[in-house]
N, C-alpha and C positions, 0 to 999 in steps of 0.2 A: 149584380144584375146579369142576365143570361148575357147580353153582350158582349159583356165585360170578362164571362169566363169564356167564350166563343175566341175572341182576342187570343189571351189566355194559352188557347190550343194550340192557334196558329206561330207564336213563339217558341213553339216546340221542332216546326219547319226549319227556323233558323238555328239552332244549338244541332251544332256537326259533334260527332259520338268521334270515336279512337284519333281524336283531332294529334295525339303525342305518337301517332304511327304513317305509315307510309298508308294511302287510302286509293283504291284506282278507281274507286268509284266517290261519289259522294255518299255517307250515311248520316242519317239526322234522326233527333230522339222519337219526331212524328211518326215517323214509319218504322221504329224500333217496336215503337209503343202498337203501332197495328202490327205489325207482325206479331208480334205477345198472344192479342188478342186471337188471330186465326188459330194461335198454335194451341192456345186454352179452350177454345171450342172444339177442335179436335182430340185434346187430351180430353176432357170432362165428357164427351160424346164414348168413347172406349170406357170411360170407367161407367157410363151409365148404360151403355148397351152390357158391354162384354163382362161386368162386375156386380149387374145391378145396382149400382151405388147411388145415393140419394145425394146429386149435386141443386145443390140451392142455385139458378141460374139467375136471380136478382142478385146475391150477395156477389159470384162471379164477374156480372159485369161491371156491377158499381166496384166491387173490388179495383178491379183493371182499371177504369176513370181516376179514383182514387190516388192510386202508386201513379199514373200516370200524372196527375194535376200536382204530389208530391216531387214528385222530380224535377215537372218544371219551375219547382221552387229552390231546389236544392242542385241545381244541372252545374254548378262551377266545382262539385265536388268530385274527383276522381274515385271511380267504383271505391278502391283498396279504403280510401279514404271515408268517403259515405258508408262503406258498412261499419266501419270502425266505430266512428260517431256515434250511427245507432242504438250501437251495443253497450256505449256508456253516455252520450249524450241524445237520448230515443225521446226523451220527455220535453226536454227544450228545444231538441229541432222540429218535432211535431206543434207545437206552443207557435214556435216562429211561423211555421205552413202555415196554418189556422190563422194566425194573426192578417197573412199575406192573403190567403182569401176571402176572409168575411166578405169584403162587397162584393165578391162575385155569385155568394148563394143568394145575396137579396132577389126577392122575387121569383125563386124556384121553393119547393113544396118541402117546409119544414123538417122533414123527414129527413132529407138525403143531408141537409148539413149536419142531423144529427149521427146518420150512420157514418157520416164520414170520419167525425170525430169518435165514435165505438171503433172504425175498423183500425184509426189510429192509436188509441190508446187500450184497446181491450186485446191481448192478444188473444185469447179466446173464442172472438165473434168468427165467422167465417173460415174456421179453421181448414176445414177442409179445401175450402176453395185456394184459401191463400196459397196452400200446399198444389195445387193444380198451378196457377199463377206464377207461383215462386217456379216452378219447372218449367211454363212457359218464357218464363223472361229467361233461364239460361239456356233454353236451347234459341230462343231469336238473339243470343249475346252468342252464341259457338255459330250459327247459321254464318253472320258478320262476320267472327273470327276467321273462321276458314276462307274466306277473300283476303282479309290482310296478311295472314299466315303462308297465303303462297305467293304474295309479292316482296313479303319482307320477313323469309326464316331466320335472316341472319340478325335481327334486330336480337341489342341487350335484351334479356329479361321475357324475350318471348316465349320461352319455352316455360318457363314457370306461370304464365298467361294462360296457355295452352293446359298445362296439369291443373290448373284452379278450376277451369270452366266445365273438364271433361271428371274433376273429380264432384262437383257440385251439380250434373247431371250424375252420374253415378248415385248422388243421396238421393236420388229422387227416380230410381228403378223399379220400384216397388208400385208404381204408377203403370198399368198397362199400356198406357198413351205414349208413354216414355219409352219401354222397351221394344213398341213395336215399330215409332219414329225411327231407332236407333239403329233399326235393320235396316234403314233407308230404300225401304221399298215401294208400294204403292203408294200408301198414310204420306210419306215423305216428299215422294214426287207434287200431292197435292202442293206441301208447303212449299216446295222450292219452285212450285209456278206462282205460287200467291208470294212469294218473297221479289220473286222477279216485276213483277208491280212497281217494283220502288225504285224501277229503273228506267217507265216511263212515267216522261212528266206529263203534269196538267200544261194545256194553253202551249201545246210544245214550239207553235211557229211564230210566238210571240217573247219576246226579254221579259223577264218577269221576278221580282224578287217580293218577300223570298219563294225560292223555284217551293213547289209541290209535288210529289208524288199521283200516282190514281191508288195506290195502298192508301196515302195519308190522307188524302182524299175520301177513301170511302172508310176510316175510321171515322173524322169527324163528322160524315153524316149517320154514321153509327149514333155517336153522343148526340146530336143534336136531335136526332131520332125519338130516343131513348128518354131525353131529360123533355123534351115536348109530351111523349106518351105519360110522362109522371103526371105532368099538370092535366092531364084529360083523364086521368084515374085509370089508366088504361089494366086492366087484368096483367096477371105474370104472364100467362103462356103470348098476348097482344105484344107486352112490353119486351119479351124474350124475341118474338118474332119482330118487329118494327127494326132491333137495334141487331142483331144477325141479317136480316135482309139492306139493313144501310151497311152493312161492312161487307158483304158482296155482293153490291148491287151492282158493281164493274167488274164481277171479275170475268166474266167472258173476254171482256180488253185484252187478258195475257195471252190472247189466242188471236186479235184481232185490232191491237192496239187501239189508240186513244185517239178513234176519227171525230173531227171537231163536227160542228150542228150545221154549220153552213156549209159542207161538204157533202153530209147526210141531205141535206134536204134541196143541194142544186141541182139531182136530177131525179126525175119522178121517178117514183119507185126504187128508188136506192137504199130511202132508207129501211122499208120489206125487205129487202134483198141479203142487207147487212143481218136484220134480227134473225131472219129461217137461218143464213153462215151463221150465226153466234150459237142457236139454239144446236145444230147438228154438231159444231164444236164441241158444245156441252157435252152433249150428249157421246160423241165417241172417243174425246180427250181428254177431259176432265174428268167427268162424272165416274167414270171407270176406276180412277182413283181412288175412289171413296167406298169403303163397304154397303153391299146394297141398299142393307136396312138404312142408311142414312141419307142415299140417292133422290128418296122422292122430297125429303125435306128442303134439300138443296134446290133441287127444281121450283118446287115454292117458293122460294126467296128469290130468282134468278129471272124466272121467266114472267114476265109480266109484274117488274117486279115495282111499275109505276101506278099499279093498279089497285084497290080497295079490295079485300077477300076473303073470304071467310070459308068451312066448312063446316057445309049440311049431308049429314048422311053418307060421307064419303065422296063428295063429291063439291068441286068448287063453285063457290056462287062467287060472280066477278062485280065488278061496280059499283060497289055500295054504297048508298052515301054514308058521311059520317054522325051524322044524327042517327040513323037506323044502326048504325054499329054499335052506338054507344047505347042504346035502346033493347035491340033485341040478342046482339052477338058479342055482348061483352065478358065473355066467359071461357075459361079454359078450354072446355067442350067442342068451342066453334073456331079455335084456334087461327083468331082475326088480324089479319095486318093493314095498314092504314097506308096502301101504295104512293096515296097523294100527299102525305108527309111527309114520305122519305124523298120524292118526286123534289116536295117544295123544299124540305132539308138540303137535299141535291143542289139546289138553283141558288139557294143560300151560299152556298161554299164557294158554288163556283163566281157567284158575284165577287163575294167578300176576296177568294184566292187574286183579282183584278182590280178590285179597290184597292186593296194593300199594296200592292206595284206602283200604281199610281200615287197613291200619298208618300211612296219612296223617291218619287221621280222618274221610275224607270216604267214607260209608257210606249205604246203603238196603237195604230189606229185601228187592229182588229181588236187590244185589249180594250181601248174606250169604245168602240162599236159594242162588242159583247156584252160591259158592263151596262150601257142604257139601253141594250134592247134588253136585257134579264128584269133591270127596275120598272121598266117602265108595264113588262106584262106583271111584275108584285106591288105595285104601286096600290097601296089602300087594300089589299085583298087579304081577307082573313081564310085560310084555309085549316080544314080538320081543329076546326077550331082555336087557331093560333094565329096573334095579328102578326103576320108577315108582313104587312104594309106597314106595319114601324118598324120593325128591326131595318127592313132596306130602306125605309129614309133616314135611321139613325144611322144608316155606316156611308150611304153616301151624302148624306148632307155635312155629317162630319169631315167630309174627306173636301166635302165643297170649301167649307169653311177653313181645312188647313190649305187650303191650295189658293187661295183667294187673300188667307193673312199669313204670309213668311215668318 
């Protein structure tokens, strides 16, 4: 069931990545796994502007979920070791994932468990992408590296660490995305502000376990984005857009940190005041980073980016409901995004990032304040077509129920 892979995700927050090294910060597979992604929108953006190249952007993202949801099956396995496996037991450890998630596709849209098991056992299917993918996950594993590498050169075995990860970027130069990363120039600066993400936490004035990132953060409202837009049938270019706008729906934050909602809204007009600084940021610190051709897309996902929209004629039409989207704008063409999904995705995480504390035991009264003012405005409401009024009585009533029976 969707909840059950939602969970699932959050399991990913706890399993700490180069746990066998000296680490000055925390790293966890959550934000490994979102950083992948920023870095594969960025490379597959270079090979389709700068190469014309035909990337499949469904096969891409479900890709990424995929090796993502694969890992968290497989996370006790050290890299040298997991690849090894693969390469002679790829049949049986794939059997064993599949086995470990059947009940989490229950009640998502037949399709995706079947691509799951194509992308697992065909190597064929999505080749290209995989090949985009596989170069994102070793430049977000060198990104990592080079913080541990300069608190511990002297570590055994690090320097053959270091030749593995820079010679397995090297296979993957033939990628423009890659070579032009590699200069660490503009392209780069973007990543290593969206890398920086993962260094503030969600709910930062509160204990909270396990801690979250606003990267891991805005992946999962990527996936939850993304696997709600399947069940509304949503078009590729909706479902491309919906799941890229939940994965920087925050990123203005790296410029403006992660002010909490009761801060924003104690003094009138603060929180105007916050979004014109976030947009100007955008606009002369970020955005700049990015080649132009790819500027205005960015914009769309970022600004307004809790709002229903679509394009007519060049130009945005704002508000829409979701009935009239699925009716008249559900097409390439109009290249539609469902802001109140991602909005209610949003409100989803950050519940559930404060139920999970709670059901740990580690609680404060702005985390139980936050958690039932969020239920109580999703309580019974079905939005963009999705009962969001069960999901949040299934995760806090459950939570009721373990706190109630020890």
């Amino acid at each position: 069931m969707i909840e059950d892979l939602i969970e699932r995700l959050y399991e990913a927050a706890s399993m700490n990545r180069w746990n066998d090294h000296i680490r000055p910060v925390e790293l966890t597979e959550l934000d490994k796994q979102a950083h992948k992604m920023v870095l594969a929108y960025v490379i597959a953006k270079f090979e389709e502007k700068d190469r014309n190249a035909d990337v499949n952007w469904q096969k891409l993202i479900e890709g990424g979920i995929f090796e993502f949801l694969h890992r968290t099956i497989l996370t006790d396995l050290k890299p040298p070791i997991f690849h090894k496996m693969m390469e002679e037991k790829a049949k049986d450890l794939n059997d064993h994932v599949i086995s470990k998630l059947k009940g989490d596709f229950k009640g998502l849209k037949p399709q995706f468990e079947a691509n799951f098991k194509r992308y697992l056992f065909d190597t064929e299917y999505s080749k290209f992408e995989r090949k985009i993918l596989k170069a994102a996950h070793y430049l977000a594993t060198n990104w990592e590296f080079r913080i541990i590498y300069h608190s511990s050169p002297f570590i055994y075995g690090i320097e053959d660490t270091k030749a593995e990860i820079e010679n397995q970027i090297e296979d993957h130069y033939d990628l423009i995305g890659v070579q032009k990363l590699s200069l660490e120039k503009k392209s780069f600066g973007f990543i290593d502000l969206c890398g920086q993400l993962r260094f503030q936490e969600r709910w930062a004035h509160s204990p909270r376990v396990p801690k979250t990132s606003v990267l891991g953060h805005m992946y999962i409202v990527a996936i939850t984005s993304y696997l709600f837009s399947l069940e509304n049938e949503a078009c590729p270019k909706r479902l491309y857009n919906n799941f890229f706008a939940g994965l920087f729906h925050d990123l203005p934050e790296v410029l403006t940190k992660d002010i909490i909602s009761p801060v924003k809204s104690s003094v009138k007009g603060l929180e105007d005041l916050i979004k014109e600084f976030e947009e100007n940021q955008m606009k002369t610190r970020l955005l700049p980073l990015l080649p132009v051709s790819w500027r205005r897309e960015m914009n769309y996902f970022t600004k307004d980016e809790f709002v229903n929209k679509v394009r007519v004629e060049d130009s945005i039409k704002k508000g829409i409901d979701f009935k009239e989207i699925n009716r008249k704008y559900n097409k390439n063409e109009y290249y539609p995004l469902d802001g109140e999904l991602i909005k209610a995705c949003d409100k989803l995480a950050a519940f559930i990032e404060a139920d999970l504390s709670i059901k740990h035991g580690i609680t404060s009264k702005k985390l139980e304040e936050g958690r039932m003012d969020i239920y109580k405005k999703f309580k019974g409401k079905k939005i963009s077509g999705i009962d969001f009024g069960y999901l949040f009585d299934y995760f806090f009533k459950r939570t009721f129920t373990m706190e109630s029976n020890p």
